[in-house]
N, C-alpha and C positions, 0 to 999 in steps of 0.2 A: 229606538234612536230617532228621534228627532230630524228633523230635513236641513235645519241651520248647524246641525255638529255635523252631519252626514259631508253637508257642504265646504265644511272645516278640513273635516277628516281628509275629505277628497284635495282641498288647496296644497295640505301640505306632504301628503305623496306626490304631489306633483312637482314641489317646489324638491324635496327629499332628492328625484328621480333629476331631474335637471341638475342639483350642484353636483352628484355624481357624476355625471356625465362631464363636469367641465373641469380642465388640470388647473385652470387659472383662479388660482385661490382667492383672487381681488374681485373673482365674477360678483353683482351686487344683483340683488333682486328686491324686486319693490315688496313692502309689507301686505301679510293680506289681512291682516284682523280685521274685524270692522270697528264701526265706531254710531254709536249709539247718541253725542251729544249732539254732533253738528245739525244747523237747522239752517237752511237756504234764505237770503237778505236780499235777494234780487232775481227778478227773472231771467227768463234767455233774451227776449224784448228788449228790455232793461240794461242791459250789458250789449247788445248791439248796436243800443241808440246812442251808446257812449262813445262808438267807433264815426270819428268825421274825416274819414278820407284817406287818412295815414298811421300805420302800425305804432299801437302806445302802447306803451307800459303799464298796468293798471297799477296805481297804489293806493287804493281803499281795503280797506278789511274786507270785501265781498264773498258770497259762499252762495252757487247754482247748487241746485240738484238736478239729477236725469236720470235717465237708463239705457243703459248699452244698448244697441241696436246694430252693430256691427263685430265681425268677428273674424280673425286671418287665421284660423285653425287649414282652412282649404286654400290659401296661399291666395285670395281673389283679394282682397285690402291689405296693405302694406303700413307700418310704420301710423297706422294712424285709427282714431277710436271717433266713432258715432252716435252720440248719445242725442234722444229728442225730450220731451219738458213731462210727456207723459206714458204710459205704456198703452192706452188706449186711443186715446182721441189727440196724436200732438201737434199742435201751435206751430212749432219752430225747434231746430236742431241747431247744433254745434258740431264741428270738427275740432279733434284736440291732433295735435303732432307730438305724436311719443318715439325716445328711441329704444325700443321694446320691440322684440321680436317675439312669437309666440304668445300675443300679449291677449289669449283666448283664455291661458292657463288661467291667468290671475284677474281678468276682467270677462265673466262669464256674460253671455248673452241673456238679457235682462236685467244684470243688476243692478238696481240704485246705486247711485254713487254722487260724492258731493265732490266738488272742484272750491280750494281755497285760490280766487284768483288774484289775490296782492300777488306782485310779480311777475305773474304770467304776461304775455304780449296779448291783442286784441288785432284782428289785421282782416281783412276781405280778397282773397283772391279770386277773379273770376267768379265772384256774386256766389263763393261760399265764404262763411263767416269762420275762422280758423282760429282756436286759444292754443299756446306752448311757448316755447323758446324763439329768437331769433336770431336770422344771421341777415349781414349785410352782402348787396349783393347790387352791383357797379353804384355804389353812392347813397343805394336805398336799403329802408329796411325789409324784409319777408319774417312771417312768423314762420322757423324749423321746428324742428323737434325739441322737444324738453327732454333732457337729460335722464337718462334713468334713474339717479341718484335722486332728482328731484321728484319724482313722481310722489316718493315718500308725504312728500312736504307738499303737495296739492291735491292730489289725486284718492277719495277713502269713500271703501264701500262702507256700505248702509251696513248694520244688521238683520235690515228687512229679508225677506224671506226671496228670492229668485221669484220673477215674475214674468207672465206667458207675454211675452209683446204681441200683440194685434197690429197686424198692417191697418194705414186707413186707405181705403179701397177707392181710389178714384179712376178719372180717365185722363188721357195725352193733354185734353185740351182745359182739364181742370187745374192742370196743376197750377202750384205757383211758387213764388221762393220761398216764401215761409218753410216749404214742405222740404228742403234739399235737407240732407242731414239727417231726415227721418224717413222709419219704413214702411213703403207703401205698396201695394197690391193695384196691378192694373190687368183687366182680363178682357182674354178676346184677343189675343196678341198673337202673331206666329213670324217667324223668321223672313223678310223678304225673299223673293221667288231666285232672285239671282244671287244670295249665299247659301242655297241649302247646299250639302255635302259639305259644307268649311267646316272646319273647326273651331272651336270658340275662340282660340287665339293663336296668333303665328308665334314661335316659339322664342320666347325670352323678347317678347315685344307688347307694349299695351295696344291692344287690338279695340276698334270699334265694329260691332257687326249692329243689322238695322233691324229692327222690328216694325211689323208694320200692325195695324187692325183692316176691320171689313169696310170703314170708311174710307179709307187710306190714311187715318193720321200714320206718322212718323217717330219716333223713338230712337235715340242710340244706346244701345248695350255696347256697355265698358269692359274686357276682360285683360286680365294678365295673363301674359306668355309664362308667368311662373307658378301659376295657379296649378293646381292638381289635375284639373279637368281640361286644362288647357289643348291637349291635343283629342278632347271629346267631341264628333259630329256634332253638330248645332242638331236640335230635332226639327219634325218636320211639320211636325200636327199646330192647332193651335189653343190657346189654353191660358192659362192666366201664368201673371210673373210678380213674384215678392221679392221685393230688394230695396237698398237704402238710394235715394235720388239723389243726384249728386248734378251739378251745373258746370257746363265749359263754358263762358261767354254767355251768348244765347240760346246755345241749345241743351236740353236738360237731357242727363244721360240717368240709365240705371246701374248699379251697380249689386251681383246679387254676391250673398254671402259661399254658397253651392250650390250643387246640381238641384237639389231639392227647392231650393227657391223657383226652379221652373217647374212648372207640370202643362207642357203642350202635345196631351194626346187626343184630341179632338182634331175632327177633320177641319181643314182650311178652310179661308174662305171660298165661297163659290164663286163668285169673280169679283173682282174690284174695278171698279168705273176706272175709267182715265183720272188721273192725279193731274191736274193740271195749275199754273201758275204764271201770273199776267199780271203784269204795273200796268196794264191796259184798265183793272178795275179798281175804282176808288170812289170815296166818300163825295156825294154831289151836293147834299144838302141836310140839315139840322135844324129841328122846330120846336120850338117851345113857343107856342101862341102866349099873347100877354092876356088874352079874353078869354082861356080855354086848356088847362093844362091836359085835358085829357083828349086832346086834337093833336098833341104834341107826335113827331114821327122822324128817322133818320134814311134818305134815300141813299142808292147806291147807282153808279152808273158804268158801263160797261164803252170806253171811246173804242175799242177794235173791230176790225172786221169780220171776228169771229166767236161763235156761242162758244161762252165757258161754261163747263162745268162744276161745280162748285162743293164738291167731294171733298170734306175734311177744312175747307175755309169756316175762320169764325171771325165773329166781330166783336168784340169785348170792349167794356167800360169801365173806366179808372175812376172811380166816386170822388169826387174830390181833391183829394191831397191826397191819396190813395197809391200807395206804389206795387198795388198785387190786384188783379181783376175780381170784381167785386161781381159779374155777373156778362154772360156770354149769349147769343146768337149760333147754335150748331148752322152753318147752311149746306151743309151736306142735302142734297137732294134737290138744289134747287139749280135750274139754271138759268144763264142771261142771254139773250139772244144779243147780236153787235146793237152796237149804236144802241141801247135798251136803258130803264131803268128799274130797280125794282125797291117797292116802299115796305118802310116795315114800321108798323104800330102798334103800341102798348092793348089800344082798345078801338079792336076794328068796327064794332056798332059805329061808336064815335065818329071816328074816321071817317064813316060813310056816310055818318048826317051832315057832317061838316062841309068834306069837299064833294061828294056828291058819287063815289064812287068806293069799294071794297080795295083795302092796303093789302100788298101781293102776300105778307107773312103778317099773322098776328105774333105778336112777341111778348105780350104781356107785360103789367107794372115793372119797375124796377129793372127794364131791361136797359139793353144800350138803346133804345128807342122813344126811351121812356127819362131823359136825363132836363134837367132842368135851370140848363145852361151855365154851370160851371164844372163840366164834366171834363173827360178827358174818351178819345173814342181812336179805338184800333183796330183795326183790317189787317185777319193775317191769314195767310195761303198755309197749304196743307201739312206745308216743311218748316211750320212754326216760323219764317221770314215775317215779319212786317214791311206790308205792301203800302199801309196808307196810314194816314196817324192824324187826327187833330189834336191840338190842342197839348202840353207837356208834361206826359206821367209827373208824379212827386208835386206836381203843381195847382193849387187852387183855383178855379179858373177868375172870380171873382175879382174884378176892376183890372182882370189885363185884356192883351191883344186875344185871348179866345174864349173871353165872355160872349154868351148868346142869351142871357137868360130874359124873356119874357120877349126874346126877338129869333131870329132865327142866322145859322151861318151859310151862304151861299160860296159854291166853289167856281172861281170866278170862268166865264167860258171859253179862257185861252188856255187853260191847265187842260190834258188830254190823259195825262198820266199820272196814280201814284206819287208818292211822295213820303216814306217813312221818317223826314223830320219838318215838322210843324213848320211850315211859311207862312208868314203869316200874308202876304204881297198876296199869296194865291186866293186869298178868299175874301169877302164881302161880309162883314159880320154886323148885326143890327141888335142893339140892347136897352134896357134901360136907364145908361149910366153915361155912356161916349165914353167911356175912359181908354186909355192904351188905343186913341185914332181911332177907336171902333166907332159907328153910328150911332146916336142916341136918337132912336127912332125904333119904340117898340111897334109892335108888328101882330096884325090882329087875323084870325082864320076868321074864315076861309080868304077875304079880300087880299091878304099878304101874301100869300105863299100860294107854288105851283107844283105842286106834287106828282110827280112821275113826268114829269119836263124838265127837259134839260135845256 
């Protein structure tokens, strides 16, 4: 017998075993056949970039495909299904809102599945992307749950064969939104030192407990007070975690399916430096020579009276129009002495024929050190806060107020502090264009620019 009858076979003792169980003869369960015709007309992309700000209705004939990546068999996700674009390598996920309990039986973990989304609502809650039903709720829409009755009429697996999902294996500081909705594998992880002996969740409550790694980034782990596991000791070791990522606001949480999504039996870390965090450090300066792109360098400067640490900060680059970081700076390991600054460039030879002296980090091409003035550049501390910001994700930087290209941006020397929304008053910016009050006055290394001066 075959694996796709086997899987049949298996669907419908389950569904057999459930209307038994129920006296209410109106109970409706969704269909499981599959279906062999439907073929996918738009991607997950594709249907997000249709979402401008407020929950629609979609009415195009549209058809996604995915595959499960979530499962409430262990009582950890509720009312709702996680599907990403592929089973190996995925792009981007969706959240659907079902009102379907047990919705393990009929949508197995991996299955292809195609969503018809004429009908369905389109909505963004907290920077996750959400398809189903909606209700109103004081004057506004949210997308709810879809109907059971409906699922019929949206919701159809494939008759592909159940396939093995692959976590993609990243780290805290890799992630980005693309990823929420799909499953990912993060290792090196173990429970912060002040909840070991908790339990995973206080009961009948959505609990956050924190993971940490050996640099100190930060994580929160999501569990339900109704989960199976819920009054399970959190373990103690440290070890890798596979779960579907999931976003509150700013901070991206995990959410795993069971116990078996953790395996932390390896020893802790052996100590973790101070975790430290300061609006004290911020962006002082941004170079793109107009004579010399590979002189190009972003400095950083330290106004307080005391050496930071810099255990789990990074500095990230928004390319362009770019709304997911396109490339990072770990500076774990480095620190700043007060009143300091420290350079970082793409190509330290360079660097050092130019202005006459070695860049404190080489950072290599393509880094944030290495942009070529319509970027976008971010400073974040350990707890994933953004501490310092130029220039405005989603934004091109080209002919506004945070073009630098072929000039450089200076932080003007009354700013002392941080600043995670782009001022534009705070800084001096020099380009080839003047446009948006900036200087049109390109700017040539070494003669322009002062590199580890503040």
């Amino acid at each position: 017998m075959n694996s796709l009858k086997s899987g049949a076979i298996l669907r419908c003792f389950y569904i057999l075993l459930i209307c038994s169980c129920v006296k209410d003869q109106d109970f409706k369960i969704p269909e499981n056949s599959c279906d062999s015709q439907l073929m996918a007309n738009i991607t997950f992309k594709e249907v997000k970039n249709i979402f401008a700000g407020e929950v629609i209705q979609i009415q195009e004939d549209l058809v996604i495909e995915g595959y499960i990546v979530s499962s409430d068999q262990a009582g950890n996700f509720f009312s709702t299904l996680h599907i990403q674009d592929d089973p190996i390598n995925p792009t981007e996920g969706f959240q659907i809102e079902i009102d379907l309990r047990d919705s393990y039986l009929f949508y197995e973990l991996g299955s292809k599945i195609f969503i018809k989304l004429k009908g369905l609502f389109l909505g963004r809650s907290k920077e996750v992307y959400k398809l189903g039903g909606v209700f109103p709720s004081f004057g506004n829409y949210s997308v709810g749950r879809l109907p059971t009755l409906s699922l019929r009429e949206h919701l159809f697996l494939s008759c592909d064969p159940v396939r093995n999902i692959v976590p993609k294996i990243t780290t805290i500081t890799g992630l980005n939104d693309n990823l929420v909705s799909t499953l990912i594998q993060l290792t090196g992880l173990e429970v912060i030192e002040e909840e070991l002996n908790l339990p995973f969740a206080n009961p009948k409550e959505e609990t956050i407990r924190n993971l940490t790694n050996c640099n100190g980034g930060l994580i929160e782990l999501v569990n339900s007070g109704y989960s199976d596991f819920q009054d399970t000791i959190l373990p103690s070791g440290n070890g890798f975690v596979t779960a579907v990522l999931f976003k509150e606001n700013n901070d991206y949480q995990l959410i795993i399916r069971n116990l078996n999504d953790m395996d932390l039996e390896n020893e802790r870390c052996a100590g973790i430096a101070n975790i430290l965090t300061s609006d004290q450090l911020f962006i002082s300066e941004i170079a793109d020579p107009n004579n010399n792109s590979a002189a190009r360098y972003i400095e950083l400067y330290n106004s307080g009276d005391n050496q930071i640490e810099l255990t789990g900060w990074s500095l990230k680059r928004y390319t362009n129009a770019n709304v997911t970081s396109g490339s990072e700076i770990d500076l774990s390991g480095l620190i700043m002495d007060s009143e300091s600054t420290l350079t970082f460039s793409p190509n330290a030879i360079e660097f050092e024929n130019v202005y006459g002296f070695p860049p404190d980090v080489e950072a290599g091409t393509n880094s944030p050190a290495d942009s070529n003035g319509d970027d976008n550049l971010v400073l974040v501390d350990p707890f994933g806060t953004v501490i310092d910001i130029f220039g405005r994700i989603g934004e091109d930087g080209s002919g506004t107020d945070h073009e630098f290209e072929d000039g450089k941006a200076v932080r003007n020397s009354n700013v002392v502090r941080g600043n995670a929304v782009f001022t534009f008053s705070e800084w001096t910016i020099y380009n080839d264009t003047g446009g948006s009050e900036t200087l049109n006055a390109p700017q040539n290394a070494p003669e322009d620019y002062s590199p580890g001066i503040r």
